[in-house]
C-alpha positions as CSV (number, residue, x, y, z in Angstrom):
1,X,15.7,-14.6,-1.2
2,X,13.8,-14.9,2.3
3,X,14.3,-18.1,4.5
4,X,10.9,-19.3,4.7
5,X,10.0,-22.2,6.6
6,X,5.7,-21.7,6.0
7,X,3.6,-18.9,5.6
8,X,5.4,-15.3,5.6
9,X,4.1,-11.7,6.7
10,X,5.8,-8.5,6.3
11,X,5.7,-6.3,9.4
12,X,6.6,-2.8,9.0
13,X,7.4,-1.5,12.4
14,X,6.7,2.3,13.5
15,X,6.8,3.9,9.9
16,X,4.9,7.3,11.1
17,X,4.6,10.4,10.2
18,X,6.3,11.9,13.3
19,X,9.6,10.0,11.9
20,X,10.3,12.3,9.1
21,X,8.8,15.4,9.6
22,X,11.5,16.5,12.1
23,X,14.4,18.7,11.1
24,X,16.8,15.6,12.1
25,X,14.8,13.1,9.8
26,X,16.0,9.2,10.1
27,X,19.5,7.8,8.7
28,X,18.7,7.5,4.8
29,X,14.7,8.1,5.4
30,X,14.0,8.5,1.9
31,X,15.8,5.4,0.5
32,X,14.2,3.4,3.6
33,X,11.3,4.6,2.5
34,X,11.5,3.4,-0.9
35,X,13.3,0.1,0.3
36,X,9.7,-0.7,2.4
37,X,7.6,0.7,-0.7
38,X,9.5,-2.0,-2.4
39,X,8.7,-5.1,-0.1
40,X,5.2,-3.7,0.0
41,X,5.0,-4.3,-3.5
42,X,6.7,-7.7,-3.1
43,X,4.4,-8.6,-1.0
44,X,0.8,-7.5,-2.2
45,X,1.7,-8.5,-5.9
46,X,2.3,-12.5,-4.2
47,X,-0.9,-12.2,-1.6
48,X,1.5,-12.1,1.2
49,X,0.2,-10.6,4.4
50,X,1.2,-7.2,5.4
51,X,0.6,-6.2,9.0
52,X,2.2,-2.6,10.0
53,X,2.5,-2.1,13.4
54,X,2.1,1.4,14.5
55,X,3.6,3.0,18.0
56,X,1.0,5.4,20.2
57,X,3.1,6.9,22.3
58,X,2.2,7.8,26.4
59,X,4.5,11.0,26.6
60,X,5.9,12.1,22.7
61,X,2.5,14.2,21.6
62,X,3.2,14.0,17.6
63,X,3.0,10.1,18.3
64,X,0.0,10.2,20.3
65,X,-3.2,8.8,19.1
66,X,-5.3,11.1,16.8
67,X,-2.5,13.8,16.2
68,X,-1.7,13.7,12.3
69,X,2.5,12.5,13.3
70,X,0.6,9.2,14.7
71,X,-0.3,7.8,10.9
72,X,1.9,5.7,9.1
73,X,4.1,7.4,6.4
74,X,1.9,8.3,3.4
75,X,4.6,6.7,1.1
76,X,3.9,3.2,2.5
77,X,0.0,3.4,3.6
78,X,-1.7,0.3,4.2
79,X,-4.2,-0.5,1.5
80,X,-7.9,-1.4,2.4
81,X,-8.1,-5.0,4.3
82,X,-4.1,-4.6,5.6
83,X,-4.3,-5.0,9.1
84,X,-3.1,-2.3,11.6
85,X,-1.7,-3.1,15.2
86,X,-1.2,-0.4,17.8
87,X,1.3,-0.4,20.3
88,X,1.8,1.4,23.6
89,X,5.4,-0.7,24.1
90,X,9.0,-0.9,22.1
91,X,7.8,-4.7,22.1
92,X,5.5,-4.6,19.1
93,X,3.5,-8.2,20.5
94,X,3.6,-6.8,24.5
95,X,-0.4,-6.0,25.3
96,X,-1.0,-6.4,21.3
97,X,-3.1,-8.8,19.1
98,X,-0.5,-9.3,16.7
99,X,0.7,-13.0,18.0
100,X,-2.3,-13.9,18.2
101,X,-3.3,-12.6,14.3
102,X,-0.3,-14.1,13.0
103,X,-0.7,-17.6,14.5
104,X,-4.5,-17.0,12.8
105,X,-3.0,-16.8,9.3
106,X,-0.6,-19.6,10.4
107,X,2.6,-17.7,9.7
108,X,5.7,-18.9,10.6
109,X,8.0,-16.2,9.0
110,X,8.0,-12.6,9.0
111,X,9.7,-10.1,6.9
112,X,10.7,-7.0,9.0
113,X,11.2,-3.7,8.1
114,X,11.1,0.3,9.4
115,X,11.9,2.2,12.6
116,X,13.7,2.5,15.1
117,X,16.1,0.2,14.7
118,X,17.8,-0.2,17.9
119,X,14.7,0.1,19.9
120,X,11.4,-1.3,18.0
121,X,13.1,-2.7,15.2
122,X,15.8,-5.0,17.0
123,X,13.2,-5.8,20.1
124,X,10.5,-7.0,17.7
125,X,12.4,-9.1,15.4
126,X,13.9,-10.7,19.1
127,X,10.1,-10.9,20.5
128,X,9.5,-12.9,16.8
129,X,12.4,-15.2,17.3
130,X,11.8,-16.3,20.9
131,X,8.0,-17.1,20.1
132,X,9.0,-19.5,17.2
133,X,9.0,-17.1,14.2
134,X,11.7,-17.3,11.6
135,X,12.7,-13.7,10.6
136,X,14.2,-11.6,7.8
137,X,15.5,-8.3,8.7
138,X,15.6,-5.9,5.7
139,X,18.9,-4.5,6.6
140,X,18.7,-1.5,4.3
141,X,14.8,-0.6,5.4
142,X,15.0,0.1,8.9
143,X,16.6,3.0,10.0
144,X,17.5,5.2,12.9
145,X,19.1,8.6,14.4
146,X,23.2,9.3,15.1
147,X,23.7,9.8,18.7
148,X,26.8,12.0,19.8
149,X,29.0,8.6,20.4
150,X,28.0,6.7,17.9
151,X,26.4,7.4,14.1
152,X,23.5,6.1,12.9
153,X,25.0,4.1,10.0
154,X,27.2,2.3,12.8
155,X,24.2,1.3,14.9
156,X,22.5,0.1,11.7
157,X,25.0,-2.1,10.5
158,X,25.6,-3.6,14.8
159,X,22.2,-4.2,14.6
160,X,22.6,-6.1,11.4
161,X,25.3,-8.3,12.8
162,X,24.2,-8.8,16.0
163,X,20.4,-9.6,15.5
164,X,22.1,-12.4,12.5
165,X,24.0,-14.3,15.3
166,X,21.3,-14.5,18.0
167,X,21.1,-18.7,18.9
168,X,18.2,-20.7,18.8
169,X,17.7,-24.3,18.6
170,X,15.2,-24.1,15.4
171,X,14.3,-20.4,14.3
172,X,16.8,-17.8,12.8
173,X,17.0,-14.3,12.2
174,X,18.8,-13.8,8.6
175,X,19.3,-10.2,7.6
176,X,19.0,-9.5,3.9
177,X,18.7,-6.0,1.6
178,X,15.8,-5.4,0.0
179,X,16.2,-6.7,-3.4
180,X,17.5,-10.2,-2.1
181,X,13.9,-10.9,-0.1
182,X,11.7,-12.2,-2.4
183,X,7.9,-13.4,-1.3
């Protein structure tokens, strides 16, 4: 079950097109994909707010604004009324609106899933934590890409410990799979 202190959100981070059309898709894309599809219906079945945030990127053209790699993943569209936040930065609250739409539904705990989970995935949920948001990390929705040194499984699970044991004097990130996170 999700640690909730007050209201809860789930934020799906970067879940784009341009992530899994590739010939290298991400770590386990499929069953990440179904792991978010599952919060999503978590979520919308108890009225919680759903917020995806979605990366427009200055130099990557498939991400850039417009092109068709840019939309979120078909398999976890938002719905009509979902709320949409672009982002220019890894930081998914740097130059955004989200901070400011989350304190407007008075939400005090997010649910985090999708990409890239050493980059947009581990600094958002850090962003969350150091403005006073409690936060659940889906550990088996977010996903990533091996690198020659290291696979992505092994950065996946690091991230899962590490972002767990970050200290602060009142919030927390908890990391929990999918079917443990209930809204």
């Amino acid at each position: 079950m999700a640690e909730q202190t007050g209201t809860t959100a789930l934020l799906v981070i970067d879940v784009q097109v341009s992530m899994f059309v590739s010939e290298d898709p991400p770590h386990e894309g499929d069953q990440v994909l179904a792991n978010i599809k599952s919060l999503l219906d978590g979520a919308r079945a108890s009225d919680t707010p759903v917020i995806y945030v979605r990366h427009e990127h200055a130099r990557y053209e498939p991400m850039m604004r417009g092109n068709p790699g840019w939309e979120i993943h078909p398999a976890v569209a938002p719905r009509a009324g979902e709320t949409i936040v672009d982002k220019r930065a890894c930081d998914a609250f740097y130059d955004t609106p989200l901070e400011r739409t989350l304190r407007d539904l008075r939400i005090e705990h997010l649910v985090v899933a999708g990409l890239q989970t050493e980059q947009c995935i581990d600094t958002g949920c850090r962003s969350a934590l150091h403005r006073d948001f409690d936060v659940t990390l889906a550990g088996d929705a977010h996903s990533t890409w091996s690198r020659d040194d290291i696979s992505a499984a092994q950065i996946i699970a690091h991230h899962n410990y590490t972002l767990a044991q970050i200290p602060h004097p009142t919030r927390e990130i908890v990391v929990r799979p999918t079917a443990e996170i209930q809204f």
